[in-house]
PLY file of the C-alpha trace (Angstrom):
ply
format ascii 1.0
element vertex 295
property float x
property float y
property float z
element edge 294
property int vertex1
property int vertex2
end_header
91.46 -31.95 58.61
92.37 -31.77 55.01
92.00 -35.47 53.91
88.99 -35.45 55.65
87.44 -32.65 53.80
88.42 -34.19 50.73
86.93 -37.34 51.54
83.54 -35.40 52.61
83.58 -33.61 49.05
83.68 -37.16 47.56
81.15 -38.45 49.42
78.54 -35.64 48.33
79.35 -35.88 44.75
82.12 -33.24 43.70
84.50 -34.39 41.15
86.58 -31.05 41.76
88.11 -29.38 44.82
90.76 -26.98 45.49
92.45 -24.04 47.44
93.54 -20.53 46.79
93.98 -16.97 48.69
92.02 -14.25 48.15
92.94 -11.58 46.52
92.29 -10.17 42.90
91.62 -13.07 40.61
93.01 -14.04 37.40
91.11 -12.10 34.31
89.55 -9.22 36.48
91.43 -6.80 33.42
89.87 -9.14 30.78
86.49 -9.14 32.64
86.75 -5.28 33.30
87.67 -4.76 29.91
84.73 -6.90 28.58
82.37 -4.96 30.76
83.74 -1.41 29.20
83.02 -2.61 25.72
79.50 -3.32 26.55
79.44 -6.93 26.09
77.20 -8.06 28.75
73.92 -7.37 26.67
71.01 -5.79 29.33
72.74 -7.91 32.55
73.40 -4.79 34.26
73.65 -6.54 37.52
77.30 -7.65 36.10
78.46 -3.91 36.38
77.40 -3.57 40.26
80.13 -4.92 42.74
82.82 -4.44 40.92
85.36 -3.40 44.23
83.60 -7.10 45.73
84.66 -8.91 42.15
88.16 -7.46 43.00
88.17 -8.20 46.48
86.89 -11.15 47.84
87.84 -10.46 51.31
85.11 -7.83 51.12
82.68 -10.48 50.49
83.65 -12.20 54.11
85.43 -9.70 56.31
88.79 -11.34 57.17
88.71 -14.16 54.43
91.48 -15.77 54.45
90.67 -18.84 52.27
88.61 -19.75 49.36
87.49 -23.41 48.36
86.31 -24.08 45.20
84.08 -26.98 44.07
82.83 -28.68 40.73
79.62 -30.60 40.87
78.75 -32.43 37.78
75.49 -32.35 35.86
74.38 -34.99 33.50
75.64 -35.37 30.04
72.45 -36.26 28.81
70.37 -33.71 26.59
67.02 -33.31 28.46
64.32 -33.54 25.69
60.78 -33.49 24.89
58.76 -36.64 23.02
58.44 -34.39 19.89
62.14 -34.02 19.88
62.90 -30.53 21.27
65.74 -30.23 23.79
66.66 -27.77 26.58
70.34 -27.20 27.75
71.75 -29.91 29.61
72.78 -27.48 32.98
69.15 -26.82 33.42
68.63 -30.35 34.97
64.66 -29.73 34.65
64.28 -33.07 36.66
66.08 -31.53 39.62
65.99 -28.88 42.01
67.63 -25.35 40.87
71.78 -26.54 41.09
71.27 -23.22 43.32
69.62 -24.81 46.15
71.10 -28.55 45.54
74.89 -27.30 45.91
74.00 -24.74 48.69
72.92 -27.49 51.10
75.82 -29.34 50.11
78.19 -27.01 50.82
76.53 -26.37 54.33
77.21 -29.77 55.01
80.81 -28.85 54.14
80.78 -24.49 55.52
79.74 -27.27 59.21
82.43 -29.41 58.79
85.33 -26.00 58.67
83.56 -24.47 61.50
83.32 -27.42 63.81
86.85 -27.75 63.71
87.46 -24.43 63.78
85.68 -22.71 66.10
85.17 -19.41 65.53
85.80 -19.30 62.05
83.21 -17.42 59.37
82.11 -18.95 56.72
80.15 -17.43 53.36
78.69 -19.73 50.55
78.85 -18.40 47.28
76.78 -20.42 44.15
76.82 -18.54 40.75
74.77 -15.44 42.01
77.77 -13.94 44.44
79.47 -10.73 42.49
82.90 -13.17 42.87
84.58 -14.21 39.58
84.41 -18.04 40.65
86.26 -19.56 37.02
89.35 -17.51 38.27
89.28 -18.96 41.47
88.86 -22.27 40.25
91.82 -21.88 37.57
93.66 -20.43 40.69
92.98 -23.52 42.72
93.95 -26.17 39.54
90.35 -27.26 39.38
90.76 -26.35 35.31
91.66 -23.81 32.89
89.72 -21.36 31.22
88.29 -22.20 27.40
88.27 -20.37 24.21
84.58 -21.05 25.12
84.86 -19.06 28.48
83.99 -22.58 30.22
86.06 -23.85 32.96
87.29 -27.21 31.65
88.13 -30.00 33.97
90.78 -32.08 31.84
89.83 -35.41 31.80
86.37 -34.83 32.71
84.97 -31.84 30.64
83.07 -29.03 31.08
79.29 -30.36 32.13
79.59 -28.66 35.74
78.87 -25.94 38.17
80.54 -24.29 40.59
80.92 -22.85 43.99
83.18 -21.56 46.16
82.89 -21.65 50.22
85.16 -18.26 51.80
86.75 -18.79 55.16
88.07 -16.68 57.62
90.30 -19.34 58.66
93.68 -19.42 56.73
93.61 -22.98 55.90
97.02 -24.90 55.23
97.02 -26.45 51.80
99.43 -27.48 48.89
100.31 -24.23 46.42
99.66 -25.08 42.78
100.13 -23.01 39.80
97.02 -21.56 38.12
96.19 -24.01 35.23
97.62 -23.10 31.70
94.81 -23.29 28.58
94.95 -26.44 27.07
92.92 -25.89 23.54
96.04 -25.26 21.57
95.12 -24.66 18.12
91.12 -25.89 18.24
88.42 -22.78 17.64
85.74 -25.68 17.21
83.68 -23.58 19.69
84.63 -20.37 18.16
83.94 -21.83 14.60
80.69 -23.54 15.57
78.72 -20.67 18.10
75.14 -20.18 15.93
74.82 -16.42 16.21
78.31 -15.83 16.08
78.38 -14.70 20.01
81.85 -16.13 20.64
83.21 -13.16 18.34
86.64 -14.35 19.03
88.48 -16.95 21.81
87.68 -15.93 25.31
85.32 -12.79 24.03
81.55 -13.35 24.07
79.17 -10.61 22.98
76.25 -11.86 25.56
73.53 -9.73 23.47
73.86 -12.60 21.04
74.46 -15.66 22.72
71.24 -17.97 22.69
71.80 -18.67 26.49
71.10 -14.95 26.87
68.86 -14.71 24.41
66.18 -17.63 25.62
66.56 -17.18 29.55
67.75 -13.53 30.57
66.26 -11.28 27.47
63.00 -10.20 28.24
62.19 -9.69 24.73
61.02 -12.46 22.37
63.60 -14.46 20.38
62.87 -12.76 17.06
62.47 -15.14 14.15
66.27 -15.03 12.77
67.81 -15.97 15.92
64.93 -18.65 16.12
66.19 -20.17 13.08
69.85 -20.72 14.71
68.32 -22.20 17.87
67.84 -25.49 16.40
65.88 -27.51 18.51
66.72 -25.97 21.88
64.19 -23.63 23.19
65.82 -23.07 26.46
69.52 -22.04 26.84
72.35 -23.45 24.21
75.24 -26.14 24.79
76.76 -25.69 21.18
80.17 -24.38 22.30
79.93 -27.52 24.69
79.11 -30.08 22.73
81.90 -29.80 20.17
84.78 -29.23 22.61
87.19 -32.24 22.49
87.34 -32.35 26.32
83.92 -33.16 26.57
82.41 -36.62 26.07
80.90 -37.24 22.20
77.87 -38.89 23.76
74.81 -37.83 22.03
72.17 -39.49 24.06
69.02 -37.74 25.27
66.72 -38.21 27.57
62.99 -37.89 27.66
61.92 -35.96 30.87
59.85 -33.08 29.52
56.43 -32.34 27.95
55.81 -32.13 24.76
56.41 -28.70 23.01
52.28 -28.82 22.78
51.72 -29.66 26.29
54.96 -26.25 27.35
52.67 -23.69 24.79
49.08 -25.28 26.63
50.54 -25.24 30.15
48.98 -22.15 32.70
51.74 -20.27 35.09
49.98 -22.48 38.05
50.99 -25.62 36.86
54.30 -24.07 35.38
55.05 -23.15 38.83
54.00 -26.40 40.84
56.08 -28.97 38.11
59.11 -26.65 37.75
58.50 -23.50 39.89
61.74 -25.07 41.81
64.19 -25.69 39.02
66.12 -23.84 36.41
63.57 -22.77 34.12
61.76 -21.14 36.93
64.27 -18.02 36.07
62.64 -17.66 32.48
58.99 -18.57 33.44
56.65 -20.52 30.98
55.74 -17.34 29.05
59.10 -16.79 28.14
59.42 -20.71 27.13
56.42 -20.27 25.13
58.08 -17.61 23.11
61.18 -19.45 22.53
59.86 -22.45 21.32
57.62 -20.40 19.50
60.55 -18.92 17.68
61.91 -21.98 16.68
58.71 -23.29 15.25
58.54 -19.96 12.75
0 1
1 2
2 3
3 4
4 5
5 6
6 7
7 8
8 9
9 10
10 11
11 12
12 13
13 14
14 15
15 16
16 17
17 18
18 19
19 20
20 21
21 22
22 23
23 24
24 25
25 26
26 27
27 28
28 29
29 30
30 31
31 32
32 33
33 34
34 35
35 36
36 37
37 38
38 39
39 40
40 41
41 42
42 43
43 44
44 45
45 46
46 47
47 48
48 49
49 50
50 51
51 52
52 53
53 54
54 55
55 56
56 57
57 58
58 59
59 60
60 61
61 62
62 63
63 64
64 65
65 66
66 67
67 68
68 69
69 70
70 71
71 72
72 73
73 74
74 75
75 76
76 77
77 78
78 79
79 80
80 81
81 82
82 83
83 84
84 85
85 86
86 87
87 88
88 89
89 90
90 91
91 92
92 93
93 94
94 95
95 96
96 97
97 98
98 99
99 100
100 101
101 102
102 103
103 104
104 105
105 106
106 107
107 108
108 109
109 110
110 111
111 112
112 113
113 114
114 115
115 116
116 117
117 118
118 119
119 120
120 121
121 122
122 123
123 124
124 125
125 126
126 127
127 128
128 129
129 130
130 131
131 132
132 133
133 134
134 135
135 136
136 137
137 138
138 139
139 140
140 141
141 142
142 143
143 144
144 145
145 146
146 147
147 148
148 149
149 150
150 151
151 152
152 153
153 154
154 155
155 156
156 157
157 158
158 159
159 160
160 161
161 162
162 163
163 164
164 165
165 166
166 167
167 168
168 169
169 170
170 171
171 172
172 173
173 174
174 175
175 176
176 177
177 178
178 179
179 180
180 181
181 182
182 183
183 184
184 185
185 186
186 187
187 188
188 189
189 190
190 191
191 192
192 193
193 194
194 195
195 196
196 197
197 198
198 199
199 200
200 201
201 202
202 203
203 204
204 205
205 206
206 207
207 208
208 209
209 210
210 211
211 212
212 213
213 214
214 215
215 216
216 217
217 218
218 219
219 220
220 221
221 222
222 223
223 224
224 225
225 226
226 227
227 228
228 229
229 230
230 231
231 232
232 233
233 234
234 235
235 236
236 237
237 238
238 239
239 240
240 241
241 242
242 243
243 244
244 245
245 246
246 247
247 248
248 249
249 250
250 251
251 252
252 253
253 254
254 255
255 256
256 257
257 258
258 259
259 260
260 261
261 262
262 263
263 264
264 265
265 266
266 267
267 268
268 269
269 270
270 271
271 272
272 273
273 274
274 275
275 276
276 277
277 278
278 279
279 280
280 281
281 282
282 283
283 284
284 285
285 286
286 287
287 288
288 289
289 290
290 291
291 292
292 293
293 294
């Protein structure tokens, strides 16, 4: 069953799989800790859950296993004609990475439950209360940045994740958790805009741009939209200078103009991208930012 579900996880597109048992993951002290100094700016949602963060197997009653998966996203910086970009993640081209890795990992959740029947299955995709980069360190998908991005040697960081919990305890090679590889580099610690990434592995979210242009329901005020450079929507800085990721600067020209985003109604806001990432800020809030960066 194993080789099969590897080969299936191919076939859809994953470039990452692996195995681990539940239990409490790697950094819940860090991420505990980072949550009692306040860090996580207004995103009080992160501070709800916290005995399902610790426990997985509260999650799925009877979990027994938990796969985790890396799906790739484009390296290519999605930009406007008049030269304004938007974070690569938010694939504005695509359906919300929500909905595209949910049905995939169906396809998958079927596959586990077909040959075992009466197993359980839950599908978690970034909006679970379940500390997924632990899990994927646990399973040797990657290690864990100075950035606080899961980093694929080899491949990078330009992925997301998810994680399918099974009640069935699956039968699959142990591996140690995988060590950080950065060594000496703070290029993402040195190069962070606002100065969010306050130290390696510590972000203060109430000034990270990501933060700042998609959860913060307040406008980007007009120092931060200095720093923003010419992203209005999320920020790949810490990304883009990491060594492990590819020094490809090419962009690609999928969006509107920056005249066309401040013009555009919530009605046709909603029917061009009312199903992808920026559906989460909504065009008033992308009016703002690029507002901000404009002065």
């Amino acid at each position: 069953m194993l080789s099969q579900f590897i080969d299936r996880t191919r076939d859809l597109g994953f470039i990452g799989m692996g195995f681990s048992i539940p239990g409490k993951p790697l950094y819940f002290e860090r991420f505990s800790s980072w949550l009692s100094d306040h860090k996580n700016a207004d995103m009080s949602w992160l501070e709800r859950n916290i005995e399902l963060r610790e426990d997985p197997t509260k999650l799925l009653p009877g979990c027994r296993t938990i796969i985790s998966l890396a799906f790739p996203y484009s390296s290519q910086k999605p930009v406007t004609p008049d030269g304004y970009s938007v974070s690569r993640y938010s694939q504005p081209g695509e359906k919300d990475y929500h909905y595209r890795l949910k049905g995939l990992c169906s396809e998958l959740a079927d596959m586990v439950n077909e040959i075992h029947i009466g197993s359980r299955t839950r599908i978690c995709v970034d909006s679970a209360p379940i500390l997924e980069k632990s899990f994927a360190c646990s399973s040797g998908i990657g290690f864990m940045g100075k950035n606080n991005m899961l980093i694929m040697p080899g491949y990078g960081s330009y992925f997301y994740l998810a994680e399918i919990l099974i009640t069935e305890p699956l039968e699959f090679p142990q591996v140690e958790p995988m060590e950080n590889r950065c060594g000496s580099c703070t290029l993402c610690v040195d190069s962070c805009p606002t100065g969010a990434l306050e130290k390696p592995f510590y972000l203060d979210a109430s000034r990270c741009l990501s933060y700042l242009t998609i959860e913060q329901t307040e406008a980007v005020n007009r120092e931060d939209g200095r720093k923003m450079g010419d992203c209005f929507f999320g920020c790949d800085r810490c990304q883009e200078v990491c060594p492990f990721n590819s020094d490809e600067a090419s962009r690609q020209v999928i969006l509107p103009s920056t005249d066309e985003f401040l013009g555009m109604g919530n009605h046709y806001f909603k029917e061009r991208f009312g199903n992808t990432a920026f559906a989460r800020a909504g065009i008033e809030k992308i009016k703002t930012n690029i507002l901000a960066i404009k002065g």
